[in-house]
C-alpha positions in Angstrom: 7.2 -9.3 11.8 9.3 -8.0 8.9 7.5 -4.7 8.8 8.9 -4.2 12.6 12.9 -3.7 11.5 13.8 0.0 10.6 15.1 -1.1 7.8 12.3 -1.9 6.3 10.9 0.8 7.3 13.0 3.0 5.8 13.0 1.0 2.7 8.9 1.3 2.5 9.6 5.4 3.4 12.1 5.8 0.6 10.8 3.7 -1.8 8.6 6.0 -4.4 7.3 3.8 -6.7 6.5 1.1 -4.0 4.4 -1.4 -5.3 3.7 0.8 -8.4 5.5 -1.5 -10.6 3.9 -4.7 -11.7 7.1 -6.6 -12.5 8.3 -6.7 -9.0 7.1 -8.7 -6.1 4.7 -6.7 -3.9 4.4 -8.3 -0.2 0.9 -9.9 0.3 0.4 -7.4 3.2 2.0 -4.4 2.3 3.5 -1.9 4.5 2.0 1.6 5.4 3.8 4.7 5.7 2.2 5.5 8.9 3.3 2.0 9.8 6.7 2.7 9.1 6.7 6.1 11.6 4.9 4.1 14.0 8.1 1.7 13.9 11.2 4.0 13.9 9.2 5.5 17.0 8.6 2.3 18.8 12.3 1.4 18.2 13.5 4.6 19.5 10.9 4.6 22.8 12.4 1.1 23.1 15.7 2.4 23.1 15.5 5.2 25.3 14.2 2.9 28.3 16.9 0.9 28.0 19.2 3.5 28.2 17.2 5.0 31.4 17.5 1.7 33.2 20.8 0.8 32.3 22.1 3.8 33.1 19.5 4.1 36.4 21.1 0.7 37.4 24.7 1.3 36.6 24.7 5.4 38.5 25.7 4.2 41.9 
């Protein structure tokens, strides 16, 4: 469920050295680039169709 928020997407996309550094706590399932598109698209679809039936509903 936490790899589903754009931010943390955007953290996993601007992250370089993600889970490259053995000090730091790496998720038990980490999150995939691809995964992180996959999100910011799914939250922007999501987005769109709310604005199409909002405004579909609202344009009398």
């Amino acid at each position: 469920m936490k790899h589903a928020q754009p931010i943390n997407a955007w953290n996993r996309l601007a992250d370089i050295s993600y889970a490259h550094d053995p000090f730091t706590l790496v998720p038990r399932h980490q999150a995939t680039a691809q995964g992180a598109w996959i999100t910011f698209a799914a939250w922007a679809a999501v987005a769109a169709v709310v604005a199409i039936v909002a405004v579909d509903r609202r344009d009398v």
